[in-house]
Each structure stands twice: as structure tokens, then as C-alpha cells.
C-alpha positions, 0 to 999 in steps of 0.5 A, spaced: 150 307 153 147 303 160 148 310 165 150 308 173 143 310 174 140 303 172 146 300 176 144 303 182 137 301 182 139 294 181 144 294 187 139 297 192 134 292 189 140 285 191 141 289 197 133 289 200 133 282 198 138 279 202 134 283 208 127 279 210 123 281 216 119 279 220 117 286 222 111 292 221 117 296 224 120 295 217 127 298 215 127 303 209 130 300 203 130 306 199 135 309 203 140 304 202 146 307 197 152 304 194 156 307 199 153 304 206 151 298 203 158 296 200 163 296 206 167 290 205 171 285 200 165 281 201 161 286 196 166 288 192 167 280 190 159 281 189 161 287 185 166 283 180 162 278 179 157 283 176 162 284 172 164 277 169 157 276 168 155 282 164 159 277 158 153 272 158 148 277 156 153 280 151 154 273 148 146 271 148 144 278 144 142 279 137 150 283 138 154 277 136 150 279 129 156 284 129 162 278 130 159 273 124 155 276 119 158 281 113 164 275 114 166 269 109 164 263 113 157 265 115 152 266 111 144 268 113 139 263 111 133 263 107 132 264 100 137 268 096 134 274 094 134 282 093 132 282 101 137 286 105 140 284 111 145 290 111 149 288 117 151 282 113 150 284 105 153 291 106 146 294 103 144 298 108 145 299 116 140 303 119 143 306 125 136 303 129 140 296 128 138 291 134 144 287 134 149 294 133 145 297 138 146 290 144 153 289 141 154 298 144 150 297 150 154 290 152 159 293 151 157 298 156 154 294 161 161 291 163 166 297 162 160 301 167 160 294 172 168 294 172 168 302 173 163 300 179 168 296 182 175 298 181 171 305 183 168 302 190 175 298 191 179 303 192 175 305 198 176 298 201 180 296 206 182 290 201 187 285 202 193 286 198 193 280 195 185 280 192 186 288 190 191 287 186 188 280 182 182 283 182 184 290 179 188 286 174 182 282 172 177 288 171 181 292 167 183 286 162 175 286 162 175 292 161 180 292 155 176 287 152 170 291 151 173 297 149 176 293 143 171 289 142 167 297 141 174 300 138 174 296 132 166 296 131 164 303 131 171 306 131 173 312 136 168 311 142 168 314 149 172 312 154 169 312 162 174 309 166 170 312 173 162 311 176 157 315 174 154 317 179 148 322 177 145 322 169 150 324 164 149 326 157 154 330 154 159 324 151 164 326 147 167 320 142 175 320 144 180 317 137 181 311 134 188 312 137 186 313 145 182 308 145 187 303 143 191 307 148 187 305 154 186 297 151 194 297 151 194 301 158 189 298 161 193 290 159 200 293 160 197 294 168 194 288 168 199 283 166 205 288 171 201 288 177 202 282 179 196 280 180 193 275 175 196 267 176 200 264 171 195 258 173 188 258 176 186 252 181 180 248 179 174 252 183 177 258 179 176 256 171 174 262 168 176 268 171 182 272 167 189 270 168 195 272 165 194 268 159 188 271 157 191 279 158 197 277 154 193 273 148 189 280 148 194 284 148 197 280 143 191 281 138 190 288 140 198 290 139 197 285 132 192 289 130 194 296 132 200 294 127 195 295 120 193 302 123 196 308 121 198 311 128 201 304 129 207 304 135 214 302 132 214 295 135 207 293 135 208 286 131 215 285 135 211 286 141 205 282 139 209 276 137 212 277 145 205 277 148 202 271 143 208 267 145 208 267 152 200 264 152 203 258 149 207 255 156 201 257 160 196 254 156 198 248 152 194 246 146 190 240 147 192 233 143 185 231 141 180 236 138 175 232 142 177 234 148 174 240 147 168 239 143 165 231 144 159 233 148 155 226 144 161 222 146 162 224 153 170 226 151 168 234 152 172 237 158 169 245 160 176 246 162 180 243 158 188 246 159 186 249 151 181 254 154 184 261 155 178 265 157 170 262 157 164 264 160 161 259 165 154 257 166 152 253 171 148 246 170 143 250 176 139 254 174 139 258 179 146 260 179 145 263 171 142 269 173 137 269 167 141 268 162 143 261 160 148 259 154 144 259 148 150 257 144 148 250 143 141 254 138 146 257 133 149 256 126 144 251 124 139 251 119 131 254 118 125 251 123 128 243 122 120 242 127 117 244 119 121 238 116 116 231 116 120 227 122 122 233 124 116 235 126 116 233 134 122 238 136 125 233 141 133 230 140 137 231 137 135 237 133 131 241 138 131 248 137 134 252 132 136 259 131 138 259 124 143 265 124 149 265 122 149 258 118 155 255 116 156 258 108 156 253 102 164 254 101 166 254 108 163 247 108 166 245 102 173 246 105 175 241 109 178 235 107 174 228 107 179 225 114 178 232 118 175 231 125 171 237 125 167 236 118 165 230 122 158 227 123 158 230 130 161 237 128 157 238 121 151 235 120 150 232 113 145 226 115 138 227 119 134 222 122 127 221 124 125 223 131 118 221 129 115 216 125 111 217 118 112 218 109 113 223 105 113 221 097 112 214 098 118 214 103 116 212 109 120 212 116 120 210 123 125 214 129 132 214 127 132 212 120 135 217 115 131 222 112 134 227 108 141 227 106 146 233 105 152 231 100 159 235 101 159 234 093 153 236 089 150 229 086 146 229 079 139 227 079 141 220 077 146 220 083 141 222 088 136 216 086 141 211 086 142 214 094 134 213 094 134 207 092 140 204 098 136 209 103 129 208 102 128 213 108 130 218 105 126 223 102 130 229 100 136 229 098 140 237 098 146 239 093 150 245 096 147 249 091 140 248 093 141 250 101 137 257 099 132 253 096 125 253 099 122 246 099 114 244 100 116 238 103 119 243 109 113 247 109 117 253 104 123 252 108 130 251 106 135 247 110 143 246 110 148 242 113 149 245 120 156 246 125 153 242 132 161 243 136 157 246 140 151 241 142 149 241 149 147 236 152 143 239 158 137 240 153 132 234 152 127 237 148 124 245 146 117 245 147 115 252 147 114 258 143 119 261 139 114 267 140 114 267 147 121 266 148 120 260 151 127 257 149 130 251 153 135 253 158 143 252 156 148 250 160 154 249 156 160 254 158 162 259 150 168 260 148 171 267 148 179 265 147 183 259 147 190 257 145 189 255 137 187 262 136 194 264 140 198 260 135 193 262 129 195 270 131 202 268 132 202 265 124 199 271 122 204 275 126 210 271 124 208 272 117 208 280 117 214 279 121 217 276 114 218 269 118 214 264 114 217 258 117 215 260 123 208 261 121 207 255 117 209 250 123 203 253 127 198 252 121 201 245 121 200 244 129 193 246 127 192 241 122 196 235 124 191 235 130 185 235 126 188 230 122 188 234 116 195 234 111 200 239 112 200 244 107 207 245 104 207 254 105 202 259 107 199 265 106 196 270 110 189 267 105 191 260 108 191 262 115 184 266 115 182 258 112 184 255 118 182 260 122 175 259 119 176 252 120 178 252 127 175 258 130 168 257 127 162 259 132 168 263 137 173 268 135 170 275 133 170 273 124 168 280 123 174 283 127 179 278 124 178 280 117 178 287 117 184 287 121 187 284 115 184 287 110 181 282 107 174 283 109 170 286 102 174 281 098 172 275 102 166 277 104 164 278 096 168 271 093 164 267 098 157 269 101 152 269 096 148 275 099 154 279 098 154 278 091 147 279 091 147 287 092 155 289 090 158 288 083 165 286 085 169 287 093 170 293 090 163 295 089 162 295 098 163 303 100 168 303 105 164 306 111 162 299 111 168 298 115 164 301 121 158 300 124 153 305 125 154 309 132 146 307 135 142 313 133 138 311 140 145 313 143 146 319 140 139 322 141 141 320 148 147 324 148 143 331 146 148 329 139 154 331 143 155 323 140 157 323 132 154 319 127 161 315 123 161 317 116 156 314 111 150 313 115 144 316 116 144 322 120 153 324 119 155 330 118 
């Protein structure tokens, strides 16, 4: 995990920065601690946003592997072979693993920004009305790292203070402790005092009191499958869950928090529990811009003819986590979101050229993806109308290699996330050379509220209550009501819905459902196991980076199942 020893620096570095001098007689810098250089509300507010920013890099790293892959509704792209992705297929995780490891350090790196700060605080002369909403918001932060980590690799250690010199010796507190602190830490938050019920314009995307509460809930929600489940987890879970909904409506038009292309989009839709923000300069991004806007499209689009020029509307793709083949089958045809603006079925030339005898100018149609597989027959009569078109791809081809596409395989994509602060990619992938986003992401919003609350009240034995939140959801999108639900029909919607932002991963192992979907419906799972049942139950966890348990002197010990467990 990320020591203070490499915060320290980092604050003497901002803090000689701010100072200039016109001066031989310079100032030592080096003798500047955290101590002398905070002494005021203005730095423990520099301290805060430290800790509110530490989200960008652990939403822009390889980590969000942990959130996606492995589930039902994603699936890695290329072709199906017997190559392993253990993160995703449940072959082999290797401790060594880059995106377990940032998903840790993420993690980390926040709950050390909010011990700073909590810790520097409480020696400030702070008014009484900024200690306790910002003591709120840390430890509401601090609770969402800790589940993130509790759910990932199990029993974790607890720092709940600065560390001020190196430390090596860790130890792994229990499941159960942890989920104590989460609850802890919320229960606070939410009793202080100190989180608004609602936040002023110029504050969107600070903690409020929805956002602890809707936490809380999924926390409770979860604790209540466990084995050390307090009595009234699902009672008081559903508690937490309904007091989001007063606070934060749920939006009457879909739309209005995702139609960048049409201009509808709202970043601070009233829907939007919790996001994290991006600024539209630069300047303000901190070396971290949004990168959402890259994911869950399909494989090196610039290799297909028309493609070829990297400009829009495609631009750069990162294909991880593309959209699986039965996810993309499970909507209804008048569903908003499995719109041409939300799944992209149809590409358009961004140059002009041929290919096969079809030749195409910018904006014609040149490959189409259909949602029901054509015949071959059925494919040249869609040719022949579209004269373009010189490919077209049924669902059980999107792991195809084709040579028109260079020996590449391509797929619809999900484009909810389109950012329109990016023109055109230009750069090398192999330079990191990636256009700068701007586009807030997502962490909770109020439609997960209602989906929890569905999944609470049908464990709760209260069926109808469930129903009428799927059904709000679905009445949105314009798609039928269902007549009843299960706990399968709820993880659908959830899919449907949440694409791209709830944690899949979390939601499914939650439930008890993880092996068994993840088998029925990704390929590559199917690839390496004979059945649900064939997945080892270590799966369950992430393996504990084994860069931390040599860092550790191994008083950090490995889960079970993976290399290096005792």
C-alpha cells in the first residue's frame, strides 16, 4: 500500500511551489514539514481535495479490471481462444496482476489522503461548521475505499491515522472488522451533522448525505449475506436506501444524464448521487483527465477501411470491457438505452475509399452490426440496399478476426459515455499519447438506489415493493413493465442500467451469483471451466498484490488459492 512517506514529499513539493523568489539568499525548502506548512483552514481545504482527487487516478487505472471483468455483462475482446485472462476467466490470477495491484493502491491512496487530513484537522483552529462537514465527507470516502478493498481481497488492514515514518509490519484485520469501520465511519458521517441534505451549484460532487446513506445501504445490503450479518442489516439497509430517494429524484428522461451528441446531457443532474468531476481546463485536471469516454468499445477501429484516420466520431478506443453478445441481445427494440446513440450498431466512414467493390465517401454506412444474426442471403439483400457497406457482423462473430480489419475483430460498442471535449486522437497509443477528457464519471446515482432497494425488498419477502422500483426503471427507458421479478430479472436491469458505472463484480458476488452468470453468459469463462461449478471458490477474492506482501516483510498474508498462501 502507498506509505505517507510518498505524501510527505508531494506536500513539501506544492508547498515550495506556491513560494518564488527573486533572491540568492533563498529559502530552504527542504525544511518545510507538514506541520509548519499546514496552519490553516486554507491548507487543510488543500488537504481535502487531495483526497477527493485520489478518485480520478483510481478510476483511470487498469483497477476498474476488478469492477468488470470476471462478470456477465462484459466481456474482453479479441479472439476466443484458450489465451488466459485470469481476472476475467477465472484461469489464473497472478498476484503480480496490474490492475489488482492499482485497484489496492487506489484504494490506499485515498484512505492515506483522508488520514492526513482528518489527522491535521483536529490540530486546526477550524470553524465548527467546515470541521464537521468535512470530517463527514472524509470519512464517507474513507468507508467507500475500505468496501471497495473489503469486497476485493477480503480482510485488509485498517489505518485509520498518518503515517509519519516507514512502516512495515501490517497486519490483515477480518472481514468482519472491516465492515465495522465502513459502518462506523457512515454512521458518523451521516450523525454529525454535517453533510447537506442539498449542495449548492459550486459544490456538485462533494459528499452529501445521500451519498453516505446510499453507501451505508449497499454496505448494510451486503453485510446481510454474510455469515457475521448483524440482526437488522436488511432492515436497516432498506432504511438507509429509502432516505436517498427524497434527496435525490430520479430523472424523468434518460437523456438528461447521458445525450452529450444531442446536447440534453446535464453533469449535475439532480439523479447523480456522487461523480467525479473534471474540469473542461486542463489545467485544473491535475494530470488526470476522464478517460471513461475510451472504454467499452471494440478493437483498434483506426485498422478498419474509413476508420483509418482516427477522427470522429469514433476516435480512441480502449477495448476493454466491451459490451458481451447476450447483454446486447437483452434489450427491447424501443429501449432508449439500445439506441444508436447509446449502442453502436451502424459505423460511418470518417474518410473516403473501397473495399471489395464497395466504395464509400465520409458519413456513409460501412459496416453493420445487426442485434439478430442474418443469413448470408439476408446480408447481401442489406448490401445490396447499402451499397456502402462492406461488412456486415452477426453477434456470433464479434470474436471473429477479419482481413478487411487487419486481423481484428469488432463488435457493437456502448457510447453513453461519449465526451464531446474530444475531437480527434492523434497520438501514439505507445506514447500514452491519449486526448485529454473532460467528462465527469459516475460513481452512484439514484437508479442504483431504487435497484438495491428492489434487491432489499425482495430478500426482505416484499415482492411488490421490488417490482415497482424495476418497473420505475423500466418505464423510463421505455421499455414494458414486467408482470414479476426475481433476484435474476433485477441483476438484468442492473446490467442494463448501470452499464460502465456500478462496481458488476461487487454486485454479483454479493448475490451469489457470480460463477453462475459469469459462466451462462461470457465466452471466455466457458472457455476454461466445464460448468459454474467448475470455478474454484477462491475466485471469490482477489489475490493480495504480492508487491505488498514483500513490502509487508510477509506480515501481509496471501488469500487462499493463489501463489505464495500458507
Amino acid at each position: 500500500m502507498k506509505r505517507t512517506k510518498y505524501i510527505i514529499p508531494g506536500m513539501l513539493f506544492y508547498a515550495a511551489a506556491m513560494v518564488t523568489s527573486c533572491s540568492l539568499d533563498e529559502q530552504n525548502f527542504s525544511a518545510v514539514t507538514s506541520n509548519n506548512y499546514i496552519q490553516s483552514e486554507t491548507q487543510f481545504e488543500e488537504l481535502v481535495n487531495a483526497a477527493y482527487m485520489q478518485m480520478r487516478p483510481l478510476y483511470n487505472s487498469t483497477g476498474v479490471n476488478c469492477m468488470f471483468y470476471g462478470t456477465d455483462i462484459y466481456s474482453r475482446t479479441g479472439e476466443l481462444n484458450d489465451a488466459q485472462n485470469g481476472v476475467d476467466d477465472y484461469s489464473y490470477i497472478d498476484p503480480m496482476d496490474g490492475g489488482v495491484l492499482n485497484w489496492w493502491n487506489g484504494n490506499y491512496d485515498i484512505i492515506t489522503k483522508v488520514n492526513v487530513a482528518l489527522d491535521h484537522g483536529e490540530n486546526l483552529s477550524l470553524s465548527e461548521n467546515v470541521r464537521k462537514a468535512r470530517t463527514a465527507e472524509l470519512k464517507t470516502l474513507r468507508a467507500y475505499a475500505y468496501f471497495n478493498l473489503v469486497e476485493t481481497f477480503g480482510g485488509v488492514p485498517i489505518l485509520l491515522h498518518e503515517l509519519t515514518t516507514p512502516s512495515f509490519n501490517f497486519q490483515r484485520a477480518t472481514e468482519e472488522e472491516v465492515y465495522q469501520q465502513i459502518i462506523g465511519d457512515l454512521t458518523e458521517a451521516i450523525q454529525s451533522g454535517g453533510l447537506k441534505q442539498q449542495l449548492n451549484t459550486n459544490e456538485f460532487g462533494r459528499v452529501d448525505m445521500a451519498m453516505a446513506h446510499h453507501l451505508l445501504g449497499k454496505a448494510l445490503l451486503t453485510r446481510s449475506y454474510k455469515p457475521f450479518a448483524g440482526n437488522d442489516d436488511l432492515k436497516q439497509a432498506i432504511s438507509h436506501l429509502e432516505a436517498v430517494l427524497p434527496l435525490h429524484s430520479m430523472s424523468p428522461n434518460w437523456d438528461l444524464l447521458f445525450d452529450t451528441q444531442g446536447g440534453s446531457y446535464q453533469y449535475n443532474n439532480p439523479e447523480i448521487i456522487f461523480s467525479i468531476r473534471f474540469s473542461a481546463n486542463q489545467l485544473y485536471n491535475t494530470g488526470s483527465s476522464s478517460g471513461w469516454y475510451q472504454h467499452f468499445k471494440t478493437q483498434q477501429l483506426n485498422q478498419w477501411p474509413g476508420l483509418i484516420d482516427r477522427t470522429g466520431p469514433y476516435w480512441r478506443c480502449d477495448p476493454s470491457y466491451r459490451a458481451g453478445e447476450d447483454y446486447l441481445q437483452s434489450f427491447e427494440d424501443q429501449d432508449v438505452r439500445n439506441s444508436e446513440k447509446y449502442v453502436v450498431r451502424h459505423l460511418y466512414a470518417t474518410g473516403s475509399g473501397q473495399l471489395n467493390g464497395h466504395s464509400f465517401n465520409k458519413g456513409d454506412e460501412i459496416i453493420y452490426m445487426p442485434k439478430q444474426a442474418m443469413t448470408a442471403t439476408e446480408k447481401q439483400a442489406y448490401q445490396a440496399l447499402h451499397p456502402s457497406v462492406y461488412l456486415v457482423v452477426n453477434p456470433n462473430e464479434y470474436s471473429k478476426l477479419w482481413p478487411e480489419g487487419n486481423q481484428n475483430v469488432i463488435s457493437p460498442f456502448i457510447y453513453k459515455f461519449y465526451d464531446t471535449g474530444v475531437t480527434q486522437y492523434t497520438g501514439s497509443v505507445s506514447e500514452g499519447e491519449d486526448p485529454m477528457g473532460t467528462r465527469d464519471i459516475i460513481v452512484f446515482r439514484t437508479a442504483e438506489t431504487k435497484l438495491l432497494l428492489a434487491e432489499a425488498y425482495l430478500k426482505n419477502g416484499d415482492p411488490q415493493k421490488a417490482l415497482q422500483q424495476v418497473n420505475d426503471i423500466r418505464t423510463r427507458a421505455g421499455a414494458t413493465k414486467l408482470a414479476s421479478v426475481t433476484l435474476d430479472t433485477i441483476l438484468d436491469e442492473s446490467g442494463r442500467e448501470l452499464f460502465g458505472e456500478a462496481n458488476r463484480w461487487m454486485d454479483l458476488k454479493r448475490t451469489g451469483k457470480l460463477f453462475e452468470r459469469a459462466y451462462t453468459h461470457n465466452p471466455f469463462v466457458r472457455r476454461h471451466h466445464t460448468s459454474a461449478a467448475d470455478i474454484d471458490s477462491h475466485f471469490l477474492l482477489r489475490p493480495i498484490p504480492q508487491s505488498q506482501i514483500e513490502r509487508s516483510a510477509n506480515t501481509i498474508t496471501q488469500n487462499p488459492g493463489y501463489a505464495g498462501a500458507k
